[in-house]
C-alpha positions as CSV (number, residue, x, y, z in Angstrom):
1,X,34.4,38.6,-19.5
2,X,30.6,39.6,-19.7
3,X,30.2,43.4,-18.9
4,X,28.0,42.8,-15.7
5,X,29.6,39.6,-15.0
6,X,28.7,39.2,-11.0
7,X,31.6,36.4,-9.6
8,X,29.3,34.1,-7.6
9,X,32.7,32.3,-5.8
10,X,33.3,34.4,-2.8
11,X,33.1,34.1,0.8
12,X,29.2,36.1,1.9
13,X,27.2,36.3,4.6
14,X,23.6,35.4,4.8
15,X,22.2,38.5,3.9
16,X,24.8,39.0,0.8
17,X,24.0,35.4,-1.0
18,X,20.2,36.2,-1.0
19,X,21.3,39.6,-2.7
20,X,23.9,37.7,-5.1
21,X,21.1,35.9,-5.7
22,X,18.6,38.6,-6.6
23,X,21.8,40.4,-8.4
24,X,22.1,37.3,-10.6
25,X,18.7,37.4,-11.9
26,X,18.6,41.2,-12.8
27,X,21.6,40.7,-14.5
28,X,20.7,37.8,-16.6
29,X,17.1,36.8,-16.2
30,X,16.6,37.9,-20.1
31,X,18.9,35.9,-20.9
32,X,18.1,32.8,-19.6
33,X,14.4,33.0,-19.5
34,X,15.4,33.4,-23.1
35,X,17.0,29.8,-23.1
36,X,15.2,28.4,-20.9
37,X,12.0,29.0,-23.1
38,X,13.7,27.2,-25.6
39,X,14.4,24.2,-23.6
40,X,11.2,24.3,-22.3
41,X,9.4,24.4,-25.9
42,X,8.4,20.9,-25.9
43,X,6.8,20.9,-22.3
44,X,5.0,23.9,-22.8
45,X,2.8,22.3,-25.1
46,X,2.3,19.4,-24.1
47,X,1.3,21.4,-20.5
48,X,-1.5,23.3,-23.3
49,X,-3.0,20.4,-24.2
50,X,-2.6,18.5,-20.8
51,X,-4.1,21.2,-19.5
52,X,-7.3,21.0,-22.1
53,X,-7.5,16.9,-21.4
54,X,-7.9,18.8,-17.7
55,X,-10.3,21.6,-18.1
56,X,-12.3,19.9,-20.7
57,X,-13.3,16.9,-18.5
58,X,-13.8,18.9,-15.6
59,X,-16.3,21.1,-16.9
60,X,-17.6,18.1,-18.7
61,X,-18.2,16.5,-15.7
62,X,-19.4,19.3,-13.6
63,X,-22.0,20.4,-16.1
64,X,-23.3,16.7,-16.4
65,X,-23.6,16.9,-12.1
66,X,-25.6,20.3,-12.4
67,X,-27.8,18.9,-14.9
68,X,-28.5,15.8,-12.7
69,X,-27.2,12.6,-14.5
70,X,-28.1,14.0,-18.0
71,X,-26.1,13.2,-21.0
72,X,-23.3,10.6,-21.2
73,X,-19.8,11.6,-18.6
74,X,-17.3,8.7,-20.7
75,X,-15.6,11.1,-22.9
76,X,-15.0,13.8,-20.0
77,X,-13.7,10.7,-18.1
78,X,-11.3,9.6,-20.2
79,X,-10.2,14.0,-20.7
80,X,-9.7,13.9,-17.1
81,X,-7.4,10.6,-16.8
82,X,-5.7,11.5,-20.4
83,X,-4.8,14.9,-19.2
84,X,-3.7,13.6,-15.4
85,X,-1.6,11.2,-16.6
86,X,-0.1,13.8,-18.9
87,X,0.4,16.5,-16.9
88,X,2.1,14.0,-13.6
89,X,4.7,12.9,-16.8
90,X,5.7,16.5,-17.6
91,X,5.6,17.6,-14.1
92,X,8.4,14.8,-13.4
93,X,10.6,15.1,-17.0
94,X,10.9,18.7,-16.8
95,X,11.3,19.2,-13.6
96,X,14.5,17.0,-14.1
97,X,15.2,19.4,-17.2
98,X,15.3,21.9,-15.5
99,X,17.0,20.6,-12.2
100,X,19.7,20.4,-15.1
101,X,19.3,23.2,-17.1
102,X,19.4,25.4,-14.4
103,X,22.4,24.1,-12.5
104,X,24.4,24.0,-15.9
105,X,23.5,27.5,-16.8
106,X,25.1,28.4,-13.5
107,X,28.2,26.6,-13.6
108,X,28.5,28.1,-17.4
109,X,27.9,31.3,-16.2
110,X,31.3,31.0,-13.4
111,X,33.4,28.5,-14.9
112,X,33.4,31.3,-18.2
113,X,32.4,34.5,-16.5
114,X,29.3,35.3,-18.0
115,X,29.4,34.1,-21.6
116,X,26.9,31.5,-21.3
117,X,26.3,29.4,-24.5
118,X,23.3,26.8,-25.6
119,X,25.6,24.5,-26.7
120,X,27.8,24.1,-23.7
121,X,24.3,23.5,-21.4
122,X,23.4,20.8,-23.7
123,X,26.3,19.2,-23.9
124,X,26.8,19.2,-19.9
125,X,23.6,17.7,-19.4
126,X,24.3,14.8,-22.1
127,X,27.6,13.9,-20.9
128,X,26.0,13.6,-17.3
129,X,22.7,12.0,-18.6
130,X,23.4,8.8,-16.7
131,X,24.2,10.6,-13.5
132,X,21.6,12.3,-13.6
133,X,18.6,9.3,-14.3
134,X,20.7,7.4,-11.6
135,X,20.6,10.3,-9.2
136,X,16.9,10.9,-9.7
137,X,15.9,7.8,-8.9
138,X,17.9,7.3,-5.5
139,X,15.7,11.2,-5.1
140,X,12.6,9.0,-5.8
141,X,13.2,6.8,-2.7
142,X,14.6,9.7,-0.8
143,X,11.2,11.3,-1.1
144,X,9.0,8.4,-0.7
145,X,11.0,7.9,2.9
146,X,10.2,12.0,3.4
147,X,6.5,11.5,2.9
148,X,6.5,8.6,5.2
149,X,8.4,10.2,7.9
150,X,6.3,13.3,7.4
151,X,2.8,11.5,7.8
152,X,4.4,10.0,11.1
153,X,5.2,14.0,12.1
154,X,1.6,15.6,11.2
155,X,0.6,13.3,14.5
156,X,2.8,15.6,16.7
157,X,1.6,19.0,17.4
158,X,3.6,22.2,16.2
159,X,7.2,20.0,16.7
160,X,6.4,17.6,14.1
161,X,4.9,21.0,11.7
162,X,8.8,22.8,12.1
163,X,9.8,19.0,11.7
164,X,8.4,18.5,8.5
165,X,9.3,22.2,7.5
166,X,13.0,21.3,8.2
167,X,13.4,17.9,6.7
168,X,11.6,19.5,3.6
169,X,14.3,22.1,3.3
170,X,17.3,19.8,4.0
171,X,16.2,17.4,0.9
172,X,15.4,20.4,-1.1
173,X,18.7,22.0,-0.1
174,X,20.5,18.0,-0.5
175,X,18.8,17.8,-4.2
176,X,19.7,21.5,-5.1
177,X,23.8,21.2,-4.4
178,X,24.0,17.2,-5.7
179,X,22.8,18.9,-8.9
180,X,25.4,21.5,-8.6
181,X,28.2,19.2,-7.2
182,X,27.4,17.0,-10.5
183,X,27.4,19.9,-13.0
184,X,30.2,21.7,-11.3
185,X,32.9,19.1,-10.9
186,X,31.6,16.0,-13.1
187,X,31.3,14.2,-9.4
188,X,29.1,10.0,-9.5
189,X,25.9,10.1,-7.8
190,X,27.8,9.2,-4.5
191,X,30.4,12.1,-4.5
192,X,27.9,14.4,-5.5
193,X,25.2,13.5,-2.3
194,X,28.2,13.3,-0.3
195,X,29.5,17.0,-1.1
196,X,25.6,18.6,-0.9
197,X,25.7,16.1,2.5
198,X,28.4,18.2,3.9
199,X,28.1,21.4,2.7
200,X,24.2,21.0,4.3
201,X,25.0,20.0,7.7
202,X,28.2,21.7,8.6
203,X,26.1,24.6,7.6
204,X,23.0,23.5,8.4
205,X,20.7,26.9,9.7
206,X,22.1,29.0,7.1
207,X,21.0,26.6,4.3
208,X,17.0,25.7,5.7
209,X,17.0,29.3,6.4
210,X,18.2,30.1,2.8
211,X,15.4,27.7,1.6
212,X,12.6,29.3,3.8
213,X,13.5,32.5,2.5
214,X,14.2,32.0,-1.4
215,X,11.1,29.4,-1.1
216,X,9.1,32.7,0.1
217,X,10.9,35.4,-2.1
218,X,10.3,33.0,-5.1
219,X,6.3,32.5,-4.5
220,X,6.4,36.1,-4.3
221,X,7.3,36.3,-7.9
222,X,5.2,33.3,-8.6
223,X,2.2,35.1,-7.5
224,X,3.1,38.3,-10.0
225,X,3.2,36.0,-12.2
226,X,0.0,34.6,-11.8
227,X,-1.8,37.7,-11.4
228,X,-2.3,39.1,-14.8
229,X,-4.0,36.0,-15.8
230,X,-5.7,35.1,-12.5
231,X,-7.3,38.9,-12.6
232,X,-8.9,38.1,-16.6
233,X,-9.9,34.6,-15.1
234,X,-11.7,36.3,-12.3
235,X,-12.9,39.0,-14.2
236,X,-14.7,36.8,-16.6
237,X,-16.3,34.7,-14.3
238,X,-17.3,36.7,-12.7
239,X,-19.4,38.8,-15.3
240,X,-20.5,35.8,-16.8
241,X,-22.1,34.6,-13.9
242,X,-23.9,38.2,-13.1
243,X,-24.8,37.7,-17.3
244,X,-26.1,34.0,-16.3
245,X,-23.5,32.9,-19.3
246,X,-23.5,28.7,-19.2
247,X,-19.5,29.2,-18.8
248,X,-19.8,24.9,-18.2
249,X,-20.1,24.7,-22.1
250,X,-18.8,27.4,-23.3
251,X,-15.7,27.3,-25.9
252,X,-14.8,30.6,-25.0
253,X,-14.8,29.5,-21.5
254,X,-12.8,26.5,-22.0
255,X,-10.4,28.4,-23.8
256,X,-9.9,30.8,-20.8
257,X,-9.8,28.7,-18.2
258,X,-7.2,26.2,-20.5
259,X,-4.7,29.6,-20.7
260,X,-5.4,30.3,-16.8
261,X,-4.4,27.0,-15.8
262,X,-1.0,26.4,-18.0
263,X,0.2,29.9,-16.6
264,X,-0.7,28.2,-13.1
265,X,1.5,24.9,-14.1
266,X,4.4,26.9,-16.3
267,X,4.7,29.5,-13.5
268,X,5.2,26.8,-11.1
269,X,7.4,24.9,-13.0
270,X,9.7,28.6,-13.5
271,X,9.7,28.4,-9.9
272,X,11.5,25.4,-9.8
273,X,13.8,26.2,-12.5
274,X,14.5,29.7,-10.1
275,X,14.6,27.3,-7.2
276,X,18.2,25.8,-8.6
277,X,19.5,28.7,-9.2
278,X,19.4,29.7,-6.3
279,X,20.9,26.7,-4.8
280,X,23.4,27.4,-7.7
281,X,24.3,30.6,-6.1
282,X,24.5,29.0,-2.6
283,X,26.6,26.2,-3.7
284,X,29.7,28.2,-5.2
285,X,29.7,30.4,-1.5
286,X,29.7,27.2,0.2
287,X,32.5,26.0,-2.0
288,X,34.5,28.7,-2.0
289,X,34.4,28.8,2.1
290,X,35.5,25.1,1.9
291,X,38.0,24.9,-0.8
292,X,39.2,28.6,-1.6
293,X,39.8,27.8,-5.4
294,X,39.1,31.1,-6.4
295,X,40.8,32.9,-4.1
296,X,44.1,31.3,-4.2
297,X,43.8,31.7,-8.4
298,X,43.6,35.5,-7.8
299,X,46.7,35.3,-5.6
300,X,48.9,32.8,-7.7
301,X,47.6,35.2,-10.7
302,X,48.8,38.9,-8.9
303,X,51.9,36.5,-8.0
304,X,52.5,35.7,-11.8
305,X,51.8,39.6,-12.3
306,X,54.3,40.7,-9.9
């Protein structure tokens, strides 16, 4: 058993799963930022150069509009689309990465008490590969009917606004423990929806409430995130507007504003990643006040004991 192994399968109250939560990442955020860097190597580039597709043909563009119409605005164009198109495909592949990644690093991290391996991740998500593409696109629809039903809200005042906030917590919380409930026990797309179905509505204020606060702890650490580079970003324009430095062609410029905007994307993608785990954390509390799996396996073992 690892040292500061924290068991995630016991019975909590509100206040304690948001701790167990908080517990959990002090204990092994090295760790699996560590991993998750690796399994995030790929889409870290490509968010780089996505990014410079973005940055590049924005600038382009905008320094053509300041200079009224001069020059050609093709190439910056195609930058902009190029880099769009790019960036909506990474956005949607790892964010189902790490949907994965993160629920299997929490069920690695219970099911063997802390000794979390690479290999077992990988091969968790591989084995439930199909669930996974087949779950994600009954998601797809899920959402479309979620942006539909919320445009219908926005024309109701303040109801519709808490309505929206609501149903947006329910799907997140309904996506978060199908994840889990696939990871966990190996459960089909329909067992999986049907546990997270449960476990949501026969608990239903302590999980949107869970959401609203983990959704606001987690921009919290977004925003650190963000602020070292934001602050240089700021700083620079700033002094090179008061030097009257053409920032809209600069390469230095580009350069900076290319870094500033992946930490943007990665730290909101990290945010997801954080997102699942803690649904991770909420789903083994909810299971264990269902099912009591852990708790009778302490008693049959001081029975063995004995």
């Amino acid at each position: 058993m690892k040292k500061n192994y924290l068991e995630l399968r016991t019975r909590n109250t509100f206040g304690d799963i948001i701790n167990n939560y908080f517990l959990f990442l002090k204990l092994n955020f090295k760790h699996f930022t560590n991993l998750y860097l690796r399994y995030n190597a790929i889409s870290i580039i490509l968010t780089l150069i996505a990014s410079y597709l973005l940055v590049t043909g924005f600038m382009g563009l905008a320094s053509r509009d300041f200079r009224f119409g001069v020059g050609s605005n093709v190439d910056n164009e195609i930058y902009l689309i190029a880099g769009g198109l790019v960036l909506v495909v990474i956005l949607v592949v790892t964010a189902i990465l790490n949907y994965s990644f993160s629920s299997a690093y929490v069920n690695e991290y219970v099911t063997k008490e802390g000794n979390v391996q690479s290999a077992n991740i990988w091969s968790a998500i591989k084995n439930n590969f199909g669930t996974i593409v087949l779950f994600v696109l009954i998601g797809i629809a899920m959402y479309i009917g979620y942006i539909v039903l919320s445009v219908v809200l926005a024309f109701i005042p303040l109801l519709g606004m808490l309505a929206q906030y609501a149903i947006s917590f329910t799907v997140n919380a309904l996506f978060g423990l199908s994840f889990m409930a696939i990871f966990s026990g190996n459960k089909s797309v329909g067992d999986a929806l049907s546990e997270a179905w449960s476990f949501t509505f026969s608990n239903f204020i302590r999980v949107v409430f869970y959401g609203l606060v983990i959704g606001i702890l987690n921009l919290m650490i977004t925003f650190l995130i963000l602020s070292i580079p934001g602050f240089i970003i700021a700083f620079y324009t700033y002094f090179s507007v008061e030097s009257e430095v053409d920032f809209l062609t600069s390469t230095f410029a580009t350069l900076v504003f290319t870094l500033g905007f992946t930490m943007f994307i990665l730290a909101f993608i990290f945010s997801q990643a954080l997102s699942q785990v803690s649904y991770g954390v909420l789903f083994f509390n909810l299971h264990e006040e269902r099912y009591n799996t852990y708790l009778q396996e302490r008693i049959e073992e001081i029975g063995v004991n004995e």
